[in-house]
N, C-alpha and C positions, 0 to 999 in steps of 0.2 A: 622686567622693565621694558619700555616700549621703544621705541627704535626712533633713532631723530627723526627718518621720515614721518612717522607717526604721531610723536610729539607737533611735528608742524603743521602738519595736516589738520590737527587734533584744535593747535592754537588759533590757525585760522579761524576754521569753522566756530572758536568763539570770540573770535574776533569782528564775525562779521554780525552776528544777532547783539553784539556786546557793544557796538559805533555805531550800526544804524538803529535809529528809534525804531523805526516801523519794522525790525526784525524780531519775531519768536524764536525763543531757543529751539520750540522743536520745527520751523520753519526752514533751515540751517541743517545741511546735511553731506555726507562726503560720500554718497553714492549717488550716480545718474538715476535720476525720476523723470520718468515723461510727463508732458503736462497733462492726460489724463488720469493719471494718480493723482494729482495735487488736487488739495480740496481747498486750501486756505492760504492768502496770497496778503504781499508777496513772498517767496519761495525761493531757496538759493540751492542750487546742488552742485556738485563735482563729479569730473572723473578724473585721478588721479594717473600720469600715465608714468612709462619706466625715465627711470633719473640716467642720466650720463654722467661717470664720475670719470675727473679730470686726476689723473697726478704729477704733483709739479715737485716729486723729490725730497729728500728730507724729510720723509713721516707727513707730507703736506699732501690732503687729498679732499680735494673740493668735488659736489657731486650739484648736479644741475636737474631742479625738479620740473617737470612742467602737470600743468593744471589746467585744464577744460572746465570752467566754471560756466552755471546756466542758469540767469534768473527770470522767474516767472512772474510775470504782475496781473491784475485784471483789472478794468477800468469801470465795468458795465455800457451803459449807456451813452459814456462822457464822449467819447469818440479821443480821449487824451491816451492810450495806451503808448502807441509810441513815445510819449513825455516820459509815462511813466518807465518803459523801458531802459529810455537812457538815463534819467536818473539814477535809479538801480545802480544801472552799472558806471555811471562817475560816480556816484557814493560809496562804493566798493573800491576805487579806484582812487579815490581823493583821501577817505575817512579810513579804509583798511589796507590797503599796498601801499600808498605813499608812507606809509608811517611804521609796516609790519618790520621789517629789517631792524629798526632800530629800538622798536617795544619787545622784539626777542633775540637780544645779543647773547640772550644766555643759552640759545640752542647755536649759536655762534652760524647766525642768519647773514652771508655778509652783501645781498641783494636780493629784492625781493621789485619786479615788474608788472605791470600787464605790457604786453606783446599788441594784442592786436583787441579791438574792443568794436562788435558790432550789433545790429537789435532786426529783428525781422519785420521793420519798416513798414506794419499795420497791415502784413500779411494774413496772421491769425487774430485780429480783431473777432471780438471783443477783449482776446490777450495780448498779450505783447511778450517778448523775448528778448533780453540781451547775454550775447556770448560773447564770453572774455576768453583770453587762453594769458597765464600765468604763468613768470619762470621763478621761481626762486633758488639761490644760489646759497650752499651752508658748507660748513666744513663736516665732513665725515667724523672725523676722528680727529681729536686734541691732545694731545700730548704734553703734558707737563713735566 
């Protein structure tokens, strides 16, 4: 059986091709890809980094994930990339974090944020960029 970390990671990632229209499941990925790997846009990936787990006594032990999340768009010729950038990532922000905590109560998710949320401001035009970094907050271990 796969490890809550795992399960969450797992649930994102189809959480985020499963809320936004314009995401392919195989577009959706939880390893870092540079954008010249990417053939077909837009494009979501991660890096998952190490958790800090808190314990507050009693069998009670909450563990804190955080997440580098990085999506790619391409606009061609439109010169709207940066639109499309921020998009992205308020649709990740609005349609999958806003809501992920409380669509997985049963990995006993009990916050789930973006932290900080920025786009590379039509530096790589004709692509665009936005990174998010993500924390979500779960219990380890449940005890009945």
């Amino acid at each position: 059986m796969a490890t809550r970390r795992t399960q969450i990671v797992e649930a994102l990632v189809s959480d985020i091709h499963t809320n936004i229209a314009r995401m392919l499941p195989t577009n959706v990925t939880r390893q870092m890809v540079f954008l010249n790997e990417v053939n077909d846009f837009p494009f979501v990936c991660m890096l998952v980094e190490p958790e800090t787990r808190f314990h507050y006594g009693a069998g009670r032990k909450l563990a804190t994930l955080a997440l580098s999340l990085r999506g790619y768009v391409f606009d061609g010729d439109s010169g709207e990339n940066i639109d499309l950038a921020e998009d992205l990532g308020m649709d990740i922000d609005s349609l999958v974090i806003d809501t992920f905590a409380e669509a997985h109560r049963d990995l006993a998710i009990e916050f789930a944020g973006v932290q900080s949320f920025r786009t590379d401001e039509g530096l790589m035009s004709p692509y665009g960029i936005a990174d998010l970094t993500i924390t979500i907050t779960y219990e380890v271990e449940i005890f009945d």
